[in-house]
N, C-alpha and C positions, 0 to 999 in steps of 0.2 A: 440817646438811649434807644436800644431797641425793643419794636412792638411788642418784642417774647418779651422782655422784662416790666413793662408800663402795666400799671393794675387798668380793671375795667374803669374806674374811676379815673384815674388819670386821664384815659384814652376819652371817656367822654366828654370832661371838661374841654379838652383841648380841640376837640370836634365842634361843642360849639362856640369856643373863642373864634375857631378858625372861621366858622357859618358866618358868626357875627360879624369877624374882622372883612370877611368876603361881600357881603352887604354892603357895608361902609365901605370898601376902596376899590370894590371891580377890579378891572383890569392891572390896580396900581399895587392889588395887594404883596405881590412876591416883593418888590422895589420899594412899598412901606418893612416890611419883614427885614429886609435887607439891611434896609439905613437904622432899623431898630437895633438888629443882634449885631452892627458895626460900632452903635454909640458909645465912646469911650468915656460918656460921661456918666453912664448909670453903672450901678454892681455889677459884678461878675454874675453873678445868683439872675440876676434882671437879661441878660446879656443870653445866658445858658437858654432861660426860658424864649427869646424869642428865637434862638438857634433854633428850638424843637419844633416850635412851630412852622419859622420858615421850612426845614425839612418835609412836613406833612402834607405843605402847600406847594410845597414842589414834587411832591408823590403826588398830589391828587391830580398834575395835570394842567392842559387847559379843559376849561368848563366851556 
């Protein structure tokens, strides 16, 4: 989804899953992100969500 279309809510939320998830796995967060939006064992809906995020964590960079 893009930034134009995500309400200001959404974009927050997901800013701080991203903080939180970045706290917890450092270096490992992209390659958690990764093996998450790759799991063929969770929902599609589950699946989408961590697509977005990987996305964001791979815009923001290395830190």
């Amino acid at each position: 989804m893009l930034k134009l279309f995500e309400t200001r809510d959404r974009q927050l939320k997901d800013a701080l899953e991203l903080r939180r998830l970045e706290t917890k796995y450092g270096d490992e967060l992209v390659a958690v992100l990764r093996d998450r939006a790759a799991d063929r064992s969770m929902r599609i809906r589950d699946r989408r969500h961590w697509q977005r995020i990987l996305r964001k964590a791979r815009n923001l960079g290395p830190r």
